[in-house]
C-alpha positions as CSV (number, residue, x, y, z in Angstrom):
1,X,-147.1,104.3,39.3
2,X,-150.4,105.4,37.4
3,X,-150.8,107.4,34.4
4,X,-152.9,110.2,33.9
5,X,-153.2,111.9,30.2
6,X,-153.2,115.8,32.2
7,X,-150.7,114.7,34.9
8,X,-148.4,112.1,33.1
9,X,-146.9,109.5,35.3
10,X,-147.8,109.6,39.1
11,X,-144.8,108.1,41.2
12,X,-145.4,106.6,44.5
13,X,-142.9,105.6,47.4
14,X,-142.6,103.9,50.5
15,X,-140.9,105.3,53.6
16,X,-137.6,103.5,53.9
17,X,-138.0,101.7,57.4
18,X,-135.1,99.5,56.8
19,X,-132.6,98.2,54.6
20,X,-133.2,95.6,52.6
21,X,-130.2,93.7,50.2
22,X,-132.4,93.3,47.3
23,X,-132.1,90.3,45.0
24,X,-130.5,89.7,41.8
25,X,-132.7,90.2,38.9
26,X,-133.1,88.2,35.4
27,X,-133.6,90.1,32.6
28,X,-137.7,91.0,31.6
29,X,-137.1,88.5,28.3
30,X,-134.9,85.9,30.4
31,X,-137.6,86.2,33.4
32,X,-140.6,85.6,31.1
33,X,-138.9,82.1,29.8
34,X,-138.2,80.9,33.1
35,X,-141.3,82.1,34.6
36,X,-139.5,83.6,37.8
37,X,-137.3,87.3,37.6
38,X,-135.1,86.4,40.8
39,X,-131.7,84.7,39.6
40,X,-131.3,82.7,43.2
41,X,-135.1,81.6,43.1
42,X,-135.4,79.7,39.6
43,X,-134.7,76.5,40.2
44,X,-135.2,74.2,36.6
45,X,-137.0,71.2,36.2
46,X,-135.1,68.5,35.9
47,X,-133.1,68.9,32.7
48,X,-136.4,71.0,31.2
49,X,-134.8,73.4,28.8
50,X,-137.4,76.7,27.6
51,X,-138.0,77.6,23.9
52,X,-137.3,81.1,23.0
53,X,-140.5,83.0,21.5
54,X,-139.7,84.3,17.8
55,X,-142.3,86.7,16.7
56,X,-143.0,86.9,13.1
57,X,-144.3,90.3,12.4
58,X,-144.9,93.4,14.5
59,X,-147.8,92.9,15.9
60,X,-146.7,89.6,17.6
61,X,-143.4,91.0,18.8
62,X,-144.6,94.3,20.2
63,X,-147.4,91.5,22.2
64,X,-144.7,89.8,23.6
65,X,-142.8,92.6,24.7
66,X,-145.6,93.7,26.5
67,X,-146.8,90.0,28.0
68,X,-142.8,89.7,29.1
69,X,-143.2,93.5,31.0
70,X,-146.8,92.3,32.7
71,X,-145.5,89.5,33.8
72,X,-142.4,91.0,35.6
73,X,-144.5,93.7,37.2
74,X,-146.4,91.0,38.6
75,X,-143.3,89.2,40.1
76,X,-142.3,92.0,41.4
77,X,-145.8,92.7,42.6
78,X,-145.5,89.5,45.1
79,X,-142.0,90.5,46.0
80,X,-143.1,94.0,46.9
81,X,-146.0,92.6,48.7
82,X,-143.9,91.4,51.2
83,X,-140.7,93.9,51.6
84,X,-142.4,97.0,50.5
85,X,-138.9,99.4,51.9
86,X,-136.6,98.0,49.3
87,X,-135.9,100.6,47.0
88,X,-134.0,99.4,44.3
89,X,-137.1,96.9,43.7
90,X,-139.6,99.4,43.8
91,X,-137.6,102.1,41.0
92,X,-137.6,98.5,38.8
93,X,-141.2,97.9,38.8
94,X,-141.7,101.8,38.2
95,X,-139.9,101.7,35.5
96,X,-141.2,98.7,34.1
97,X,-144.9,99.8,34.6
98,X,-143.6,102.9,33.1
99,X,-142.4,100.9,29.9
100,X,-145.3,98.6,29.8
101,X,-148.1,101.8,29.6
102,X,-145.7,103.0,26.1
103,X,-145.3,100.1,24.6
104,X,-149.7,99.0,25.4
105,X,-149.9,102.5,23.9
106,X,-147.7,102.1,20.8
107,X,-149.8,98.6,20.4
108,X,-152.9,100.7,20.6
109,X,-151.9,103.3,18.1
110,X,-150.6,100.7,15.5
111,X,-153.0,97.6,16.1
112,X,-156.3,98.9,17.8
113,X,-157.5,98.1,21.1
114,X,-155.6,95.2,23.2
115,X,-158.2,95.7,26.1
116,X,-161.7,96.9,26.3
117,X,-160.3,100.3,27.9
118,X,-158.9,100.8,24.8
119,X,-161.5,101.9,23.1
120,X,-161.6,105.5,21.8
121,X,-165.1,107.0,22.2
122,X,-165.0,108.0,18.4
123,X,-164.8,104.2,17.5
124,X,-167.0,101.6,16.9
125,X,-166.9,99.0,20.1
126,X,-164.5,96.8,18.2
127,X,-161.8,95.4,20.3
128,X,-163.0,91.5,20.3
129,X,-162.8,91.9,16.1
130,X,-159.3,91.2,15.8
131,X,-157.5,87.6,16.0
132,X,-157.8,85.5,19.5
133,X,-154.9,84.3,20.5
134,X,-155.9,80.6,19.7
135,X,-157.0,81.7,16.2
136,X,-153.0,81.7,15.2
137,X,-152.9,83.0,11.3
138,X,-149.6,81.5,10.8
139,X,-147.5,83.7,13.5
140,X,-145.2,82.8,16.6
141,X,-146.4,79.5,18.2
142,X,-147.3,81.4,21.7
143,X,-147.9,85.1,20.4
């Protein structure tokens, strides 16, 4: 799916060639932690037990929302890769790149540019002004 600001969101689908039982699905936050979004995939390390991320303002917490969506469109990315007819798959990861273009919007609106793309022709090109994310002013420990 791809956005265009005269259009909106532009859907695309596959031709359903066969059915495919898709897999069970962690939650975007859930996913993120474990680094995989399919239940019967994650397999944990030993007795390795994640942190949960606690963002300390807005800024940071609207950054993690949209780092958690990226990087479930990207696992489903791979999975759609390779079984590009199952459906149910394919309206998650619309939805979710749906859901990730808002809240990267939202971001923009309230924080400035998160990419160089970002930039509006009326402003200055000032998108590397704000914080890196190494340069941590007392926020979340990851965000």
């Amino acid at each position: 799916m791809l956005f265009d600001d005269n259009i909106g969101f532009i859907t695309f689908d596959f031709p359903e060639n066969s059915k495919v039982t898709s897999p069970k699905l962690e939650d975007v936050k859930e996913g993120f932690l474990k680094g995989n979004m399919f239940t019967n995939e994650y397999i944990p390390y030993k007795n390795y037990m994640y942190s949960k991320i606690v963002p300390r303002t807005k800024r940071e917490e609207l950054l993690l929302e949209i780092m958690e969506l990226c990087f479930a469109i990207n696992d489903l990315n791979l999975y759609l890769d390779l079984h590009p007819t199952d459906q149910e798959i394919l309206k998650k990861f619309q939805h979710l790149v749906e859901k990730s273009c808002l809240k990267e919007m939202e971001y923009v609106k309230q924080f400035g540019p998160i990419d160089v793309i970002d930039v509006n022709n009326s402003q200055q090109f000032n998108w590397i002004d704000d914080p890196w994310p190494w340069q941590n002013e007392g926020g979340a420990k990851y965000v």
